[in-house]
C-alpha positions as CSV (number, residue, x, y, z in Angstrom):
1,X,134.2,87.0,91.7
2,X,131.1,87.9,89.8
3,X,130.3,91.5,88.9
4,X,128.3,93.7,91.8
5,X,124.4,94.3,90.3
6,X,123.6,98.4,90.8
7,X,120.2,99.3,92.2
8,X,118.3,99.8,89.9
9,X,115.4,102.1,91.7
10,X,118.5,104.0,92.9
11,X,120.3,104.3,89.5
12,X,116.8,106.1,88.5
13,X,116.5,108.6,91.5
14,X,120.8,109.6,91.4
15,X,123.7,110.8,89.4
16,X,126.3,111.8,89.9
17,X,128.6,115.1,89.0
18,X,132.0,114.7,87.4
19,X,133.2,115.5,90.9
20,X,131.5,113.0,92.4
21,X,129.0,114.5,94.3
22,X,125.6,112.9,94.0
23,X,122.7,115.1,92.7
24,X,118.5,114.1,93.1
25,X,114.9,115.3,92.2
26,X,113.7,116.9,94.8
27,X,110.5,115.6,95.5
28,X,106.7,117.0,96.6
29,X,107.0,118.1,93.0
30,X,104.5,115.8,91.3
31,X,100.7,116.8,92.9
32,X,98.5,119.1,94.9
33,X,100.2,121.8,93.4
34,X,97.7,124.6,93.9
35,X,98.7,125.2,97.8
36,X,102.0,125.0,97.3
37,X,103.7,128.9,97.3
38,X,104.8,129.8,93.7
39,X,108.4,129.8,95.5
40,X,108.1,126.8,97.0
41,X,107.5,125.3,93.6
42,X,110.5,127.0,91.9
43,X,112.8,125.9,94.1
44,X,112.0,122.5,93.7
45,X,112.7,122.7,90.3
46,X,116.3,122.5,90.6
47,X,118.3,119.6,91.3
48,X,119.7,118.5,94.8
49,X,123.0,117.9,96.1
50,X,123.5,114.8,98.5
51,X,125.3,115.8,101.6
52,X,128.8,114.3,101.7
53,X,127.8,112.1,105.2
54,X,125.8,109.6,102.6
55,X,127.5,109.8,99.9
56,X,130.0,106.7,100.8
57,X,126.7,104.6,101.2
58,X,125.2,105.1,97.5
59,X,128.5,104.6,95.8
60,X,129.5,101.5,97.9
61,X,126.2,99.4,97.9
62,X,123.7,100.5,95.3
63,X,125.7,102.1,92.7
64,X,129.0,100.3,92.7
65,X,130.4,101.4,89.4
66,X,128.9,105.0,89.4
Protein backbone atom coordinates (compact mmCIF):
# COMPACT_ATOMS: atom_id res chain seq x y z
CA UNK A 1 0.00 0.00 0.00
CA UNK A 2 1.70 3.26 -1.06
CA UNK A 3 1.92 6.16 1.29
CA UNK A 4 -1.46 8.67 1.39
CA UNK A 5 -0.12 12.26 -0.41
CA UNK A 6 -1.41 15.36 2.08
CA UNK A 7 -2.99 18.35 0.44
CA UNK A 8 -0.85 20.48 -0.10
CA UNK A 9 -3.10 23.92 -0.41
CA UNK A 10 -4.66 22.47 2.91
CA UNK A 11 -1.28 21.72 4.70
CA UNK A 12 -0.69 25.65 4.02
CA UNK A 13 -4.13 27.09 5.27
CA UNK A 14 -4.18 24.36 8.82
CA UNK A 15 -2.35 23.13 11.80
CA UNK A 16 -3.06 21.67 14.11
CA UNK A 17 -2.74 22.04 18.23
CA UNK A 18 -1.05 19.36 20.28
CA UNK A 19 -4.63 18.49 21.22
CA UNK A 20 -5.60 18.05 18.05
CA UNK A 21 -7.80 20.63 17.35
CA UNK A 22 -7.29 22.40 13.99
CA UNK A 23 -6.46 26.15 14.03
CA UNK A 24 -6.70 28.71 10.61
CA UNK A 25 -6.09 32.34 9.34
CA UNK A 26 -9.00 33.92 9.42
CA UNK A 27 -9.52 35.54 6.39
CA UNK A 28 -10.88 39.19 4.89
CA UNK A 29 -7.55 40.13 6.35
CA UNK A 30 -5.51 40.85 3.25
CA UNK A 31 -7.35 44.25 1.40
CA UNK A 32 -9.83 47.01 1.50
CA UNK A 33 -8.85 47.61 4.91
CA UNK A 34 -9.88 51.22 5.39
CA UNK A 35 -13.78 50.31 5.94
CA UNK A 36 -13.25 47.67 7.94
CA UNK A 37 -13.87 48.78 11.94
CA UNK A 38 -10.54 48.93 13.79
CA UNK A 39 -12.23 45.95 15.83
CA UNK A 40 -13.16 44.05 13.17
CA UNK A 41 -9.50 44.12 12.14
CA UNK A 42 -8.10 43.01 15.55
CA UNK A 43 -10.07 40.33 15.86
CA UNK A 44 -9.05 38.87 12.74
CA UNK A 45 -5.66 38.90 13.85
CA UNK A 46 -5.95 35.96 15.97
CA UNK A 47 -6.00 32.49 14.92
CA UNK A 48 -9.26 30.27 14.45
CA UNK A 49 -10.34 27.12 15.88
CA UNK A 50 -12.10 24.53 13.50
CA UNK A 51 -15.29 23.33 15.00
CA UNK A 52 -15.08 19.69 16.07
CA UNK A 53 -18.11 18.72 13.27
CA UNK A 54 -15.08 19.01 10.52
CA UNK A 55 -12.46 18.18 12.01
CA UNK A 56 -12.73 14.27 11.13
CA UNK A 57 -12.71 15.43 7.36
CA UNK A 58 -9.20 17.39 7.28
CA UNK A 59 -7.40 14.72 9.23
CA UNK A 60 -8.82 11.81 7.23
CA UNK A 61 -8.50 13.03 3.62
CA UNK A 62 -6.23 16.02 3.12
CA UNK A 63 -3.93 15.81 5.96
CA UNK A 64 -3.56 12.09 6.70
CA UNK A 65 -0.49 12.18 8.92
CA UNK A 66 -1.20 15.49 10.70
Amino acid sequence: MPKMKTKKSAAKRYSFTGTGKVKYKKQNLRHILTKKSTKRKRNLRHVGILSKDNVPAIKKSLLPYG
